[in-house]
C-alpha positions in Angstrom: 90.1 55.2 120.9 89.3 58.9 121.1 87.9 60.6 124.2 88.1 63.1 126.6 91.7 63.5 127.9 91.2 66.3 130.0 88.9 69.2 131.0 89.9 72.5 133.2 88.8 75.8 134.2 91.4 77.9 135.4 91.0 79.9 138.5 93.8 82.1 137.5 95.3 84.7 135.0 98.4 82.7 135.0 99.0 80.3 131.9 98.5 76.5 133.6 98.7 72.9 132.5 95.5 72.1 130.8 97.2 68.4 129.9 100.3 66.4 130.3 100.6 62.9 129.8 100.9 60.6 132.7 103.5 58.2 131.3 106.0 58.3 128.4 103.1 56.8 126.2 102.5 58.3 122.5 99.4 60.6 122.2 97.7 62.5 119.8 95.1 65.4 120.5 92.5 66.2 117.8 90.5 68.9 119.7 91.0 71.2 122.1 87.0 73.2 123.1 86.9 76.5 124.9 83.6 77.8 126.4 83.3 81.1 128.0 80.6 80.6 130.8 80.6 84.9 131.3 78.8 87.6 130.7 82.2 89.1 129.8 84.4 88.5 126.7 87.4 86.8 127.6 91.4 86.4 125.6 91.9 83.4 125.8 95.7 82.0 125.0 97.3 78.5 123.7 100.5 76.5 124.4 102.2 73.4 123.5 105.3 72.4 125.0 107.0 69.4 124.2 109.6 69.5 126.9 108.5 71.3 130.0 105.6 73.5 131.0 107.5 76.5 130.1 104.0 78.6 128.0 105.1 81.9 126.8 105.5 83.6 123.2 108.0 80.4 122.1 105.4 77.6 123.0 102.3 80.0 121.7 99.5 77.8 119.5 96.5 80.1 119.9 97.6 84.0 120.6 95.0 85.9 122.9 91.9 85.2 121.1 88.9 86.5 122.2 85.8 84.9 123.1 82.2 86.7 123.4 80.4 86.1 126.6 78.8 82.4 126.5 80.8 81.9 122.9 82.1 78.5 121.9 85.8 78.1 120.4 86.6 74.6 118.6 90.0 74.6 117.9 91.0 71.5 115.7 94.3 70.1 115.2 94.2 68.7 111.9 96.1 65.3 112.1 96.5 65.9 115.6 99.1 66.8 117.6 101.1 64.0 118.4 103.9 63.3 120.8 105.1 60.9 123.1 107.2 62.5 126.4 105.9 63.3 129.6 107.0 66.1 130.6 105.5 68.1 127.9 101.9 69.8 127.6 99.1 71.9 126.5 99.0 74.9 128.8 96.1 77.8 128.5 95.5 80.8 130.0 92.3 83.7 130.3 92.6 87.3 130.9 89.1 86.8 133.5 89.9 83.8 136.0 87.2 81.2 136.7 85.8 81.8 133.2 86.2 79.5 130.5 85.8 75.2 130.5 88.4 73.9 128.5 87.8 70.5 126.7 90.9 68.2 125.6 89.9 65.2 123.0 92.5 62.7 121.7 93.7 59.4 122.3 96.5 57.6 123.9 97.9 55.1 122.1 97.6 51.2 123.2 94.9 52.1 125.1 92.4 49.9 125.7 88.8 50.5 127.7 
């Protein structure tokens, strides 16, 4: 069942977890939303990490892409991005803290509401 996995706004500058799964269940994420809630534009910056929370230029997905003030980014994985360990993630980060709402969608397999 796809929903809403997780949702953030980063009071930093610093790249941080935006999701990590809870258990060493299989999950796949379809859609990752970023809304810039300034007046400013903001960079915005990507990571997936498989293994750790390690988000730099080897775990990069997005590179600093801007966003205009109050602009909308949909960033779709197509066919998802699947995986199954816990200590891996999806980490983000802004140039402007406390600007942008980040949005995770995706599922977590066996899951049953």
């Amino acid at each position: 069942m796809r929903r809403q996995l997780a949702q953030l706004r980063p009071d930093t500058t610093s790249a941080v977890t935006l999701f990590s799964p809870t258990t060493n269940r299989p999950y796949s994420l379809d859609l990752i939303i970023a809304t810039n809630n300034t007046a400013n534009s903001v960079d915005i910056t990507m990571y997936h990490n498989a293994v750790g929370a390690t988000y730099d230029d080897t775990t990069c997905v997005l590179a600093t892409a801007p966003l205009k003030a109050g602009e909308t980014l949909q960033y779709f994985l197509s066919g998802g991005l699947a995986d199954y360990q816990s200590a891996g993630g999806v980490g983000v980060k802004t140039s402007i803290a406390d600007s942008v709402n980040f949005t995770v969608y995706g599922e977590l397999k066996g899951e049953s509401i």
